[in-house]
KEKE-3310 file (N, C-alpha, C; in steps of 0.2 Angstrom, whole numbers, plus 5000, padded with zeros to 4 digits):
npx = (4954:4967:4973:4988:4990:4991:5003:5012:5012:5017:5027:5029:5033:5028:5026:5019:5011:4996:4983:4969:4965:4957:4945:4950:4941:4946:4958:4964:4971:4981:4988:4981:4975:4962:4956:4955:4947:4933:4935:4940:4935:4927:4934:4946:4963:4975:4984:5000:5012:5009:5018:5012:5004:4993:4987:4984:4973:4964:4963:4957:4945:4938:4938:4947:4959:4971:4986:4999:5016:5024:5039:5047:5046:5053:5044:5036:5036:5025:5017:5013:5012:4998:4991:4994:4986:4973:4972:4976:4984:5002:5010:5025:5030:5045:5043:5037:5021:5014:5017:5016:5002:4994:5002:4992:4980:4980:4983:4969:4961:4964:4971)
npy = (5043:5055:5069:5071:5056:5054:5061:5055:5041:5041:5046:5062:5077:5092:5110:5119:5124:5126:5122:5111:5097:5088:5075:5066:5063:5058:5056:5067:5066:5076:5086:5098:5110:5114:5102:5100:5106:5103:5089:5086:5084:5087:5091:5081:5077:5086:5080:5084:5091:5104:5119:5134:5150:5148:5135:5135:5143:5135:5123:5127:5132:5121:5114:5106:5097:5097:5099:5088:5090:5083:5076:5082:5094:5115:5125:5140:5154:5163:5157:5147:5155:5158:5146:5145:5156:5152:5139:5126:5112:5111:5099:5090:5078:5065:5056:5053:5056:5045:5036:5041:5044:5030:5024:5031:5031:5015:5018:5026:5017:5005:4994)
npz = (4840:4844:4839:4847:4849:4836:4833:4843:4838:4825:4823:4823:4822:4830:4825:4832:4850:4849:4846:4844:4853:4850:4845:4830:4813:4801:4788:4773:4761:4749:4736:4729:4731:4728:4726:4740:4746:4740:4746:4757:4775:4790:4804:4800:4796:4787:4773:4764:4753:4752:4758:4762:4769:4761:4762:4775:4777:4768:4775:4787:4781:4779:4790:4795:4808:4809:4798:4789:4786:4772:4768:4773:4772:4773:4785:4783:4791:4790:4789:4800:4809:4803:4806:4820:4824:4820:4826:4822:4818:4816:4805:4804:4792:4790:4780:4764:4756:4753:4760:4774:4772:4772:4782:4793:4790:4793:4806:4810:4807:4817:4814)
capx = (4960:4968:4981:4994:4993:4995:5012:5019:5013:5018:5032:5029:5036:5024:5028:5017:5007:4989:4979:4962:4969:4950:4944:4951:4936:4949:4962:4964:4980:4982:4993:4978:4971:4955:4954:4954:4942:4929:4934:4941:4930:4929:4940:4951:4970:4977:4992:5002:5018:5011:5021:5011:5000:4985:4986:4979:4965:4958:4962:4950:4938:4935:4937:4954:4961:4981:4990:5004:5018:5027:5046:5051:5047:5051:5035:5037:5034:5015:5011:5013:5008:4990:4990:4991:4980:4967:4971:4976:4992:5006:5015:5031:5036:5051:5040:5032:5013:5011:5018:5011:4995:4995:5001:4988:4975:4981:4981:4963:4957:4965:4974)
capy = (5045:5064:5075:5068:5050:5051:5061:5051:5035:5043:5051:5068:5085:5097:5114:5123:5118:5129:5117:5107:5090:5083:5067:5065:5059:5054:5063:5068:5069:5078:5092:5103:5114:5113:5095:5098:5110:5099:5083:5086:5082:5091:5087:5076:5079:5086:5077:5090:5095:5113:5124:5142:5151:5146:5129:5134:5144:5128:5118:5131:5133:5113:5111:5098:5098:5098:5097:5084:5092:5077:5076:5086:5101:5119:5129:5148:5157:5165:5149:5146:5160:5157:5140:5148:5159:5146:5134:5121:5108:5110:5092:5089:5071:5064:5053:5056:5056:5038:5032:5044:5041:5023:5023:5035:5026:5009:5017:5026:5010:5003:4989)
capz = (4840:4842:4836:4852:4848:4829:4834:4846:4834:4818:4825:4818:4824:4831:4824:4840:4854:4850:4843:4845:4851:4848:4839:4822:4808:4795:4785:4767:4755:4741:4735:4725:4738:4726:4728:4748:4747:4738:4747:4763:4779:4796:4810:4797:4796:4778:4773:4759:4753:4753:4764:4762:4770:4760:4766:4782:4773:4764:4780:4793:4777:4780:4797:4796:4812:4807:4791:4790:4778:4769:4764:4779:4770:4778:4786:4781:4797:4791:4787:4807:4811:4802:4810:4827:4825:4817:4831:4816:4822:4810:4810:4799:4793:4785:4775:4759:4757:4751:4768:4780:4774:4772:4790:4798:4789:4799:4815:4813:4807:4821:4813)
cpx = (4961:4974:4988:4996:4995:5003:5014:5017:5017:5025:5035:5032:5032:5027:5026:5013:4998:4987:4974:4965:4964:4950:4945:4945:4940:4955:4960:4971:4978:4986:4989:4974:4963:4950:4952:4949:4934:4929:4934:4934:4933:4932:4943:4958:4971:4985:4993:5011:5017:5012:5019:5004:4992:4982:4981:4972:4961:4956:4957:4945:4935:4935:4941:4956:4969:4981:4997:5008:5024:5035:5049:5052:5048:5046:5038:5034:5024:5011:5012:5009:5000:4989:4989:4985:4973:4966:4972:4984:4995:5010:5019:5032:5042:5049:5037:5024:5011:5010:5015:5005:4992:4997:4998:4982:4974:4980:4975:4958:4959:4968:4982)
cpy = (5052:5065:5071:5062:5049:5055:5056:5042:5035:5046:5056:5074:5089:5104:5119:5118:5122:5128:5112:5099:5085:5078:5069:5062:5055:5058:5062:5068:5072:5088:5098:5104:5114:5108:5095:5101:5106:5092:5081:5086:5087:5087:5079:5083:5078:5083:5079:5090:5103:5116:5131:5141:5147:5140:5129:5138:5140:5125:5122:5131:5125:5110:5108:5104:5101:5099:5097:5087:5087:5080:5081:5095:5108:5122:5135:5150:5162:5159:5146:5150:5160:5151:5141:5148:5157:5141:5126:5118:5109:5105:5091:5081:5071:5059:5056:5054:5049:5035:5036:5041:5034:5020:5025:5030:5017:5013:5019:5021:5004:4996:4991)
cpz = (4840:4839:4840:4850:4841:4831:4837:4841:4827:4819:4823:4822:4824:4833:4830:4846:4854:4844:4846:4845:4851:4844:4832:4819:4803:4794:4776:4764:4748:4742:4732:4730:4736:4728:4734:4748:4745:4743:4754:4771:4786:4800:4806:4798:4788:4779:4766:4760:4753:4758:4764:4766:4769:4761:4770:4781:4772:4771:4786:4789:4780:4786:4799:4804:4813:4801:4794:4784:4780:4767:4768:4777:4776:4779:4785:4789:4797:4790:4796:4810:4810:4807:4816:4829:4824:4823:4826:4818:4814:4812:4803:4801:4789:4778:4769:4759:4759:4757:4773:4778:4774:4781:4796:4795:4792:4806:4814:4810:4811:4822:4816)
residu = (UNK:UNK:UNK:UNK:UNK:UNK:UNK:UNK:UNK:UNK:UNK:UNK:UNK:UNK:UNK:UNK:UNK:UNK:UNK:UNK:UNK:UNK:UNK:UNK:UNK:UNK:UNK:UNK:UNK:UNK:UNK:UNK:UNK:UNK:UNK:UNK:UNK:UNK:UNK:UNK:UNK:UNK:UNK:UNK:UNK:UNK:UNK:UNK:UNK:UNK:UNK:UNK:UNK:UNK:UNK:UNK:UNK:UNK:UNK:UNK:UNK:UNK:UNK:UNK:UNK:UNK:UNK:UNK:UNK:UNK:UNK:UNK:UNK:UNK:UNK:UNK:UNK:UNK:UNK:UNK:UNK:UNK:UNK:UNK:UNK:UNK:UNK:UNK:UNK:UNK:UNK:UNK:UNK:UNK:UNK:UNK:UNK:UNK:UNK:UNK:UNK:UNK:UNK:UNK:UNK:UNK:UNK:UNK:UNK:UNK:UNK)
# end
């Protein structure tokens, strides 16, 4: 599964379009950028309420493909702007964590 299908399944909001819409491995959740940095896996998708910059720091340090930001939060415009320039998908839901990721984990296990 890539970046394209969890949006149009997930029905997320893709803040640009330069991004790697390569195979997903997994995703990860969590709100403490420490945790991700420790836990998170390469070409997984972060799923966070953090809307800054340093989001897209941890998420290139680790290799995630996207970060999914929950509860419709707004994206600050360097915090896109890093994402561009990373090549990192910045995708907005209206859901919270629990449901997002409880939903992607059904589709990338394919139930």
């Amino acid at each position: 599964m890539n970046i394209s299908q969890v949006i149009s399944q997930l029905q997320l909001q893709s803040l640009h379009d330069c991004w790697d819409d390569g195979p997903l491995s997994g995703a990860y959740t969590s709100d403490l950028m420490s945790d991700v940095m420790a836990h998170a896996k390469e070409a997984d998708l972060l799923i966070t309420i953090q809307s800054h910059k340093n989001t897209i720091a941890v998420a290139t340090l680790v290799g995630a493909r996207g970060v999914i930001v929950c509860n419709n939060r707004p994206v600050p415009e360097d915090m896109l702007a890093a994402a561009r320039q990373e090549n990192i998908a910045i995708l907005v839901s209206r859901e919270d964590q629990f449901s997002v990721s409880g939903r992607l984990y059904n589709l990338l296990r394919g139930e």
